[in-house]
N, C-alpha and C positions, 0 to 999 in steps of 0.2 A: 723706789719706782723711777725707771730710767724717762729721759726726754718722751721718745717715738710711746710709750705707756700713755704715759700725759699727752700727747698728743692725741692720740688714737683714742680717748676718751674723750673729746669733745664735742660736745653737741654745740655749744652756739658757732654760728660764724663770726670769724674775726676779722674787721677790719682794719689795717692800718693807715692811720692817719700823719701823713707826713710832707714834708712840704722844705724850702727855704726859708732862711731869715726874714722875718719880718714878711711872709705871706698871709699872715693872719689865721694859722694853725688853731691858736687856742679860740678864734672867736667861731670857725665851723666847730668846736669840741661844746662850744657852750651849746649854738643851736643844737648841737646834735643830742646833749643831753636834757634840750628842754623837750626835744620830741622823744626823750622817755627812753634813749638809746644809752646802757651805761659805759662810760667811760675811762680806761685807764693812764692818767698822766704818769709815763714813764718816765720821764726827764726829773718829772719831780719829786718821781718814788724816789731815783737812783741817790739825790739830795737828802730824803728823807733816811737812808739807807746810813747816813756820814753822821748825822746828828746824834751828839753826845746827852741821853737821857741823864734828868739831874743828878741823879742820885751814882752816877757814874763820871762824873765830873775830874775827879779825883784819880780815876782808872790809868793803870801802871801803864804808861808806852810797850808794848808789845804781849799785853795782854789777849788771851783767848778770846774774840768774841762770841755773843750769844744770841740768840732770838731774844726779840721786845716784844712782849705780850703789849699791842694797843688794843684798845677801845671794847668797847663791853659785848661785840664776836667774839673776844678772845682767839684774836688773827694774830699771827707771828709773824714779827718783818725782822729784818737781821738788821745787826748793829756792825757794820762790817769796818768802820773806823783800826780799831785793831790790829785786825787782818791787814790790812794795808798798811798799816805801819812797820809791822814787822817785818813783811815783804818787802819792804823798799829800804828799809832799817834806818827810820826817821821819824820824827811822828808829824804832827800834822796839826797841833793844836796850838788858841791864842792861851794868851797869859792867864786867861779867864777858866781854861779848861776847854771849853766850844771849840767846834772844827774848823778850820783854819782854812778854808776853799782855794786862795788866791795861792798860799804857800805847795799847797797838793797841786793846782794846776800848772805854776813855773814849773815843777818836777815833771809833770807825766807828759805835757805839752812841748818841749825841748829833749824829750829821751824816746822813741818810740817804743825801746825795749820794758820800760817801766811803763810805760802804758798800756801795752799789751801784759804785761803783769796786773795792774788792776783791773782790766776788763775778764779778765780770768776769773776774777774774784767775784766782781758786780754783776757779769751777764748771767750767772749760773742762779746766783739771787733773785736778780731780776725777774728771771723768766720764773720761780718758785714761786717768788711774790705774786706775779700776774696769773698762775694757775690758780692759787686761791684764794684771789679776787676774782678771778671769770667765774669759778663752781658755786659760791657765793653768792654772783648772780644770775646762776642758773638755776640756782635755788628759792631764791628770793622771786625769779620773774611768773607771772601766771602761765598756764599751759598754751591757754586760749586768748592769750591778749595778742592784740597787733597795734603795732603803731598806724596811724592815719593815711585813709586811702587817699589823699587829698593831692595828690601826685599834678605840680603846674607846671607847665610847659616854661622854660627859661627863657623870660623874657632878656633878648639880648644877650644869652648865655648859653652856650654849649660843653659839653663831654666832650675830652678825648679818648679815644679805645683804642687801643692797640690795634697794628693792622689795616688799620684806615688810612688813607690819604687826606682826611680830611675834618674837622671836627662837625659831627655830627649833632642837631638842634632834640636836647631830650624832649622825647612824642610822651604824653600822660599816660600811665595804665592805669587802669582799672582795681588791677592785682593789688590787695593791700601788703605794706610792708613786712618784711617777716621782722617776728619779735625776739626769735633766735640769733638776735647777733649783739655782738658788744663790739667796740673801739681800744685799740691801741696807739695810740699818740704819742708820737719820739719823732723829733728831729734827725738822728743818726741813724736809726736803723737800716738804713741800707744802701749806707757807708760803711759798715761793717760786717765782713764776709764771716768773722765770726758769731754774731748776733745771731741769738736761736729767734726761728723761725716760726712765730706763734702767729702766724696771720695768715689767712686764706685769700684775702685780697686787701690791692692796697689804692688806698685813694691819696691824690697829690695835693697840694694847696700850693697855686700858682697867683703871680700880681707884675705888673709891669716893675721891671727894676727900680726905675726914680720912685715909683708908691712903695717899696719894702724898702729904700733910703730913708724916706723922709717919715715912713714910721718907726723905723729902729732908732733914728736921732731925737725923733720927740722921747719914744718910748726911756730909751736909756741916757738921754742927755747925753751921747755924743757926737763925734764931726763927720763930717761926710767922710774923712778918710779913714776913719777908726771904721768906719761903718763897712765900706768896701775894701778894706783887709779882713773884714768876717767874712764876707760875703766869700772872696777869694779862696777860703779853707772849705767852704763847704763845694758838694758835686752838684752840677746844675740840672736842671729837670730830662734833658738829652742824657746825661749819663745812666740814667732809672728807665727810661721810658718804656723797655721790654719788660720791665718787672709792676708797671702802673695798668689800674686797671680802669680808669678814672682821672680826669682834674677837676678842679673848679676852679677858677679865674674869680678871684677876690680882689675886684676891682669896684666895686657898687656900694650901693649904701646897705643896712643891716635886713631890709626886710626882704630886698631883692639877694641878697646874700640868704637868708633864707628858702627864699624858694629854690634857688641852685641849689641848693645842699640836698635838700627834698626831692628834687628832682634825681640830682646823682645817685642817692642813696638808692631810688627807685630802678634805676639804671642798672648798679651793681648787683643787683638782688632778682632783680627780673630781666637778664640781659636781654631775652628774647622777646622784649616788648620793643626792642628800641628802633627799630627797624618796621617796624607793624604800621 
């Protein structure tokens, strides 16, 4: 079954969730999966994708790889370590047998052309992996559930929408949220013109610069300058903004960071309330 198949078979909507460093991406992924919304960490799948299962420890450097039967769905993730070794004709593992991260990323991070080799490799997975986890949980969700009409006006906090001059204060509706939708969560996704295209809308996660400094230096114990040479590789929220449908500004504490989320969510979903 081709891409545009898989595509054209979906029922829930997808939104992507994406944002800069140290915007506080994963903490709107938590709220959003405590209001019952499910979610997919791409970043972490792509990780999970590298990981050498034990019994494979041993496995020849340019080995075939295979689908990993996990968990008691008997869902298939690929083990693509392999693949990319043979591709780049290296391998990529410590002494211990385990994937070797920091070694694959000198490689792919100073060659663009070998980069664009394992993205070849991983976005094709990727996007497999994430169809069936979305059908999963379209499976899994009731017909007739909804998440909570509980829709609060962002105290101190607005939307931006495209097309606006100006960010607009989300007004409450009424309309409960629809239940048909699930989350994609990647950092890169669109920074990459090859990256398939599994989202119907995308929401940004935005924070004053010195607040996603001083949480990337606690977070990962380093300097302010290691910090802003990350920041400089990534595209800034003006690069996206034609493709955003949505921010929230995660600059508050967790329960007013909640209700923006709530609010957005309502935004997205019901655009024709926002303005009412």
């Amino acid at each position: 079954m081709d891409m545009k198949t898989m595509n054209d078979e979906k029922k829930s909507t997808v939104i992507l969730l994406s944002g800069g460093i140290g915007s506080g991406k994963s903490a709107v992924r938590r709220i959003l999966e405590g209001m019952g919304v499910p979610c997919y960490d791409a970043d972490s799948a792509v990780k999970d994708f590298y990981q050498v299962p034990p019994e494979r420890t041993a496995t020849a450097f340019g080995a075939e790889s295979r689908p990993e039967r996990l968990g008691s769905g008997g869902s298939q993730k690929p083990f693509l370590l392999p693949e990319v070794e043979s591709a780049l004709g290296q391998e990529f593992r410590r002494a211990d047998g385990q994937f070797d991260n920091k070694a694959l990323a000198a490689v792919i991070f100073s060659d663009s052309g070998k980069l664009k080799t394992v993205e070849n490799i991983v976005f094709p997975a990727l996007f497999a992996d994430f169809e069936r986890w979305r059908k999963s949980s379209d499976m899994a969700s009731v017909p007739d559930k909804a998440l909570p009409a509980e829709a609060e006006s962002v105290k101190g906090g607005s939307v931006g929408i495209p097309g606006l001059t100006a960010h607009v204060p989300v007004k409450p509706t009424k309309a409960p949220l629809s239940a048909d939708v699930v989350v994609f969560e990647s950092a890169t996704a669109l920074d990459k013109p090859d990256f398939p295209k599994v989202w119907d809308k995308c929401l940004w996660v935005d924070a004053p610069e010195e607040v996603r400094i001083e949480r990337v230096m606690a977070r990962d114990r380093c300097t302010r300058e290691q910090v802003l040479s990350r920041l400089l590789l990534q595209s800034p929220l003006e690069a996206h903004r034609s493709e955003i449908d949505a921010i929230i500004l995660n600059d508050c504490t967790l329960p007013e960071l909640s209700s923006r989320v709530r609010s957005v969510l309502n935004c997205i979903m019901h655009p024709l309330n926002l303005c009412k």
